[in-house]
C-alpha positions as CSV (number, residue, x, y, z in Angstrom):
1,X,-65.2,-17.2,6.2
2,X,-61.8,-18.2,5.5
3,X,-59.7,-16.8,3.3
4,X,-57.1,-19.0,1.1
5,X,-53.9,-17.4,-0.4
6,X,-52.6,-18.6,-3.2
7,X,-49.2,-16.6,-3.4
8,X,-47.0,-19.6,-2.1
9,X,-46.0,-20.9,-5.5
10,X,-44.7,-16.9,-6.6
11,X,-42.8,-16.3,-3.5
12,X,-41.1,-19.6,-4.3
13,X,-40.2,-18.9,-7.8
14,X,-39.3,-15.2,-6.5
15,X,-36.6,-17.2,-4.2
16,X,-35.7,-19.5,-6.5
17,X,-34.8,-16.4,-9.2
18,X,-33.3,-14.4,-6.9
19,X,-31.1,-17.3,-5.9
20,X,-30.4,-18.0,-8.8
21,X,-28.9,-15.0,-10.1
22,X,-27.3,-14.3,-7.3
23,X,-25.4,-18.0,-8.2
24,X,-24.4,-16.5,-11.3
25,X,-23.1,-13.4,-10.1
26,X,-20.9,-15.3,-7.8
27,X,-19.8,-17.6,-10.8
28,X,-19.2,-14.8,-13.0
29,X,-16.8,-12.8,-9.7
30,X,-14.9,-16.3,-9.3
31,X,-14.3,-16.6,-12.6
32,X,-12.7,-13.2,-13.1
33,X,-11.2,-13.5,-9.6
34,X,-9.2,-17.0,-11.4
35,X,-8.5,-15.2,-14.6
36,X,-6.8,-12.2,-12.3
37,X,-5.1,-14.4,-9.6
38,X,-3.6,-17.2,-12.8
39,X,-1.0,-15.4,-13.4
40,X,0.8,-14.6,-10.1
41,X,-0.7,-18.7,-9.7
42,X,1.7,-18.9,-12.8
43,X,4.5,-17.1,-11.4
44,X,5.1,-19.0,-8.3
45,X,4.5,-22.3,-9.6
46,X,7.4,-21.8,-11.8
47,X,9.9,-20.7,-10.1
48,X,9.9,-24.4,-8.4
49,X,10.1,-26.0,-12.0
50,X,12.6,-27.5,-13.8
51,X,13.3,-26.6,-17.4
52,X,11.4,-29.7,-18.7
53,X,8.4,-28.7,-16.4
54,X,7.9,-25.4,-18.0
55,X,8.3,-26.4,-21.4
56,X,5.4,-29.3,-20.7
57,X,3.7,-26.4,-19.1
58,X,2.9,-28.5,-16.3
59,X,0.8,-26.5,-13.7
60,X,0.0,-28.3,-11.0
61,X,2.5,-29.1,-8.0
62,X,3.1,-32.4,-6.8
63,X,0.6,-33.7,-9.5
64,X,2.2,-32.5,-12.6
65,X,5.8,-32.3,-11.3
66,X,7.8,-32.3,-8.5
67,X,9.0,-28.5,-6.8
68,X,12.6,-27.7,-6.9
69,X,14.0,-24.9,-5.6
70,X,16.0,-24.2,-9.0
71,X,14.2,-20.6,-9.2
72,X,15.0,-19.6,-5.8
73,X,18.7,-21.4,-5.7
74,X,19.4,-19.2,-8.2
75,X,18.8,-15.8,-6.1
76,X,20.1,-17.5,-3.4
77,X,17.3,-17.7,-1.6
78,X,16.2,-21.3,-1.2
79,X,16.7,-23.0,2.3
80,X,20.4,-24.6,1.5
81,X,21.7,-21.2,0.3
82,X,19.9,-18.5,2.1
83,X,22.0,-18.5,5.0
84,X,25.3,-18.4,2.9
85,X,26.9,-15.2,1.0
86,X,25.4,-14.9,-2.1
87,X,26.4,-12.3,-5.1
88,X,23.2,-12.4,-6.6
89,X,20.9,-12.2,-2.9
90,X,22.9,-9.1,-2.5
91,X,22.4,-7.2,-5.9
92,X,18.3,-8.1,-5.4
93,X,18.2,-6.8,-1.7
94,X,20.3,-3.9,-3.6
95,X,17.4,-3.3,-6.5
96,X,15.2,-4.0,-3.7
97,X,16.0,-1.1,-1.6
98,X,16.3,1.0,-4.8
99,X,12.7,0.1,-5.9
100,X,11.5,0.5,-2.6
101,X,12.9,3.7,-2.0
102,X,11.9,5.6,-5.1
103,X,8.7,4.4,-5.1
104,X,7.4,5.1,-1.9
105,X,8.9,8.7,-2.0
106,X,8.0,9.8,-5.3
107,X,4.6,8.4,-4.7
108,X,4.1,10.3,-1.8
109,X,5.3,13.1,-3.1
110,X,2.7,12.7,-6.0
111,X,-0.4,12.5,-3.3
112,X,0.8,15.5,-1.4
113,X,1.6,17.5,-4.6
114,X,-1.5,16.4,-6.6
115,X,-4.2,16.5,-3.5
116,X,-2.9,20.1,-3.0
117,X,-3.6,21.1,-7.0
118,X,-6.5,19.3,-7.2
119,X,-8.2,20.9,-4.0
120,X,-7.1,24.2,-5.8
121,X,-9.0,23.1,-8.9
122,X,-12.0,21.7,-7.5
123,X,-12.7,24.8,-5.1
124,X,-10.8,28.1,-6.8
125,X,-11.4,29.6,-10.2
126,X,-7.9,29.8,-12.2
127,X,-7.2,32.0,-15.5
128,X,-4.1,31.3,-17.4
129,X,-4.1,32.4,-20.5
130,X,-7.3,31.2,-22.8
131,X,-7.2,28.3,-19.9
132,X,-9.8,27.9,-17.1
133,X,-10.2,25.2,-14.7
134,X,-10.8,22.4,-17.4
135,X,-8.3,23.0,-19.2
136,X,-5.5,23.1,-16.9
137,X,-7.1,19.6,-15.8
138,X,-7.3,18.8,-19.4
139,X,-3.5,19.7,-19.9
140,X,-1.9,17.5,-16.5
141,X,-3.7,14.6,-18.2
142,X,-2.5,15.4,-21.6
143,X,0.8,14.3,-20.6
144,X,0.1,10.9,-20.3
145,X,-0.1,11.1,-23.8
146,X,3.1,11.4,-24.8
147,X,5.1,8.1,-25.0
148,X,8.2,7.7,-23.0
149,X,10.5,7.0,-25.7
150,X,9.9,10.6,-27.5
151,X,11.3,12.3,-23.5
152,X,14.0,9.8,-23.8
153,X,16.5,12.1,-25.3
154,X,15.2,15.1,-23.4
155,X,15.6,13.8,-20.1
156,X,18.8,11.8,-21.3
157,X,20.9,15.0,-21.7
158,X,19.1,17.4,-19.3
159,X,20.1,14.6,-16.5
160,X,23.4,14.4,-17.8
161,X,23.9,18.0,-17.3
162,X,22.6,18.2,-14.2
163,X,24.3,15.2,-12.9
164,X,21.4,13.0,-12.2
165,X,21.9,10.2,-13.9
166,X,22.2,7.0,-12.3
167,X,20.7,8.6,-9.1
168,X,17.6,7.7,-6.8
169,X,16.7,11.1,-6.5
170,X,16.8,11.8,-10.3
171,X,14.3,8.7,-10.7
172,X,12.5,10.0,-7.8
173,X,11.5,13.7,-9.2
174,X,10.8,11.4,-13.3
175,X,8.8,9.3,-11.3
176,X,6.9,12.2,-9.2
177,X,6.2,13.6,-12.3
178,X,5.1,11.0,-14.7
179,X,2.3,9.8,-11.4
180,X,1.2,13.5,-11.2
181,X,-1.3,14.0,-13.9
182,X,-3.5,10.8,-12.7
183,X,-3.3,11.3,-9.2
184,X,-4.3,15.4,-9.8
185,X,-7.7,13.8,-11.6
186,X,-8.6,11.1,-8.7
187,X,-8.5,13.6,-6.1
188,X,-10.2,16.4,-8.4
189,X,-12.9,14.1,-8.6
190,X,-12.6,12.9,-5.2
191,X,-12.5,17.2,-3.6
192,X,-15.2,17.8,-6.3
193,X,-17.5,14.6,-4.3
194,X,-17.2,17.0,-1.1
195,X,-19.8,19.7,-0.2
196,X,-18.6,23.0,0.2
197,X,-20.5,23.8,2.7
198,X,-18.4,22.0,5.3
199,X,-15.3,24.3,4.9
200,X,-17.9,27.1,5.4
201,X,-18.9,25.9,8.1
202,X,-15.7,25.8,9.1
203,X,-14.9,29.1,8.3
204,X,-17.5,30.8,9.9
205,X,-16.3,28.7,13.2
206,X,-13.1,30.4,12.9
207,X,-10.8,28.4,11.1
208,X,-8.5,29.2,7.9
209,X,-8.6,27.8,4.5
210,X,-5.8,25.7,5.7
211,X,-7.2,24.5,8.7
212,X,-10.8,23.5,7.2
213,X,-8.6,21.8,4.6
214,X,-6.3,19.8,7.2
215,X,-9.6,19.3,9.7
216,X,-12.3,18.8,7.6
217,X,-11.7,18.0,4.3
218,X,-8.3,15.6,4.4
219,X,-10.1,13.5,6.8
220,X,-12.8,12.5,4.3
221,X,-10.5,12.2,1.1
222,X,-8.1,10.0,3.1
223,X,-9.7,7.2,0.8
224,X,-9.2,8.8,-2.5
225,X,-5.7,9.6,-1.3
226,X,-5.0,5.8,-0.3
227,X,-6.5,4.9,-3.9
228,X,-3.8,7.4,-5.9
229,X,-1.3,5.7,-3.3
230,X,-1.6,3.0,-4.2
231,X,-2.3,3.3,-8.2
232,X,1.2,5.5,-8.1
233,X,3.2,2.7,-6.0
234,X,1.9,0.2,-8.6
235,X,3.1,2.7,-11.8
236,X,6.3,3.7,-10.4
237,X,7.3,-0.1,-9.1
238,X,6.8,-1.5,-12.2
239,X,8.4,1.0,-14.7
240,X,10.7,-0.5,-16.8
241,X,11.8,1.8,-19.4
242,X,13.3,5.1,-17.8
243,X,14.5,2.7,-15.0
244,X,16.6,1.0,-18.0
245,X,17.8,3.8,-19.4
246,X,18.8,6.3,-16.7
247,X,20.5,4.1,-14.3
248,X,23.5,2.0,-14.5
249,X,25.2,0.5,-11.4
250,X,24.0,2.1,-8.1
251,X,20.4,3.4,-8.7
252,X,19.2,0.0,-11.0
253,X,15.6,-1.1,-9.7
254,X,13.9,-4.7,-9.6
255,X,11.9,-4.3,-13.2
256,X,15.8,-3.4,-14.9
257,X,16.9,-7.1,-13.3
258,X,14.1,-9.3,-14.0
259,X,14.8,-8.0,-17.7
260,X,17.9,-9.0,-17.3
261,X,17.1,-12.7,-16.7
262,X,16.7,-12.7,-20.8
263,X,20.2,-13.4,-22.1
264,X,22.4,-15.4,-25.4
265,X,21.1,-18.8,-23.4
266,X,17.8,-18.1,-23.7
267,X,15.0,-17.3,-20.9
268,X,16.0,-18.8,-17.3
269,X,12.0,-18.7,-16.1
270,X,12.5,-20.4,-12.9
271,X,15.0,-17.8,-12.2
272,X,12.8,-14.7,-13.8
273,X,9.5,-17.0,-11.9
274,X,11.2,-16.5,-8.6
275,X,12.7,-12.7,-9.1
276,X,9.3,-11.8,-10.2
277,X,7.4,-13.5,-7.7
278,X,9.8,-12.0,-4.9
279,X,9.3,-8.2,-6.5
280,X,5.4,-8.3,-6.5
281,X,4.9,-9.5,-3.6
282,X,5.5,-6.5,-1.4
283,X,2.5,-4.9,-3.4
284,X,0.4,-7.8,-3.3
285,X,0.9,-7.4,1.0
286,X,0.4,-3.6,0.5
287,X,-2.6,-3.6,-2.1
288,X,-4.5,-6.2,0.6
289,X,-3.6,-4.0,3.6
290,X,-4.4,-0.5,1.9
291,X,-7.8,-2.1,0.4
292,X,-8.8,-2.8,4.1
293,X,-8.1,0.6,4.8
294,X,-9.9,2.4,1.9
295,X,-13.3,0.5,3.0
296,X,-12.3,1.5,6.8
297,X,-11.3,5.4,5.6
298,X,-15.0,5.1,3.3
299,X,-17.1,3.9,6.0
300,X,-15.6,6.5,8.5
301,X,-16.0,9.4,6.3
302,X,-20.0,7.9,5.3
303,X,-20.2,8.6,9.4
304,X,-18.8,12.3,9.2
């Protein structure tokens, strides 16, 4: 006897469902991936506008208008000037180098400083006071609460007195600080993801707390580490305010000039376009590379 199935039509309507949501899925991820990417899009589109250009808001090149290098002419930067001495190429690479400098260090610093206190919390019992564990978590993230203008005055005079203002290094240990408290929770959460049992088991092979720390354990947070990295790089780039107020000539950053772009005349986009474009794009380069390297860091840790 033969036997006829009749499940053809279901599997069909099984493939055409799943294929179907998976269509919208994809619709809904490009849609948030334009929404995300429109306004760097934005940003380099108009620092090759001229001034009727943006106040059209025309938005697409060589269809809506025609790209100038006003934006980048005016950093010296565009192909007839980038080759000559220019005042204003010089005080960027100068704000550059600042940024660059105090960013990278005083995130650093943050990682190292905050994976160290949050492997304390997540594998030690503290007592301070009526505080445990929680709340000294509680209390790093508490800071964040405070806005910056009510430490302006603070750090205003206790910078002054210690002759730090207008520094890199005074910038450096605001900026260490102020990234602390978040990366101390990512890699609490991060240490609390990681079974004790490995760093007994690497204690009862004979190593210390600091070498089951360094082997064992720093290994598989390398990805929550990379993460805060990159979170602090993105904080302590961009701050605008402390930047503005603690520095004057020799320690300025790249958020304190594109301000600047804001004058009696009016708003010189192209110019801010092109001097904003120029600043993120270091972290755009670094954000791509670093993402690689979290998935790589993830997978190899998965392995472990």
């Amino acid at each position: 006897m033969t036997q006829v199935f009749h499940d053809a039509p279901s599997d069909r309507a099984f493939r055409a469902k799943w294929w179907t949501g998976r269509m919208a899925v994809y619709a809904l991820l490009l849609l948030w991936a334009i929404i995300c990417l429109f306004p760097i899009y934005w940003t380099a589109t108009t620092s090759f506008k001229m001034a009727p250009n943006v106040m059209k808001g025309d938005m697409i090149p060589w269809v809506d208008f025609q790209p100038k290098w006003l934006g980048w002419k005016s950093l010296g930067m565009s192909p007839d000037t980038i080759y000559t001495d220019s005042t204003v190429r010089a005080e960027f690479m100068k704000r550059f180098t600042n940024s660059a400098i105090i960013s990278f260090v005083s995130s650093g610093l943050a990682v190292v400083l905050g994976s160290l206190a949050a492997y304390g919390l997540s594998r030690f019992s503290f007592k301070f006071l009526w505080m445990r564990n929680g709340d000294i978590s509680f209390f790093f993230l508490s800071q964040l609460i405070l806005p910056p203008v009510v430490l302006a005055l603070p750090f205003l005079v206790l910078y002054k007195e210690l002759a730090l203002l207008d520094t890199r290094v005074g910038l450096i240990l605001l900026y260490t600080l102020s990234v602390l408290p978040i990366v101390i929770w990512i890699m609490r959460d991060q240490f609390s993801s990681i079974p004790t049992e490995l760093e007994e088991a690497a204690l009862v092979d004979g190593l210390s707390i600091w070498g089951a720390f360094a082997t064992i354990i720093l290994p598989i947070a390398l990805p929550g580490m990379a993460a805060a990295f990159i979170l602090s790089l993105v904080l302590t780039w961009n701050e605008y305010f402390f930047a503005a107020l603690l520095t004057s000539t020799h320690a300025n950053t790249l958020p304190v000039m594109v301000a600047s772009q804001t004058g009696s005349q009016g708003i010189s986009w192209w110019s801010m376009a092109a001097l904003s474009f120029a600043a993120i794009l270091p972290l755009i380069v670094i954000g791509v590379f670093l993402e690689r390297f979290i998935i790589k860091g993830m997978a190899a840790g998965a392995v472990k």
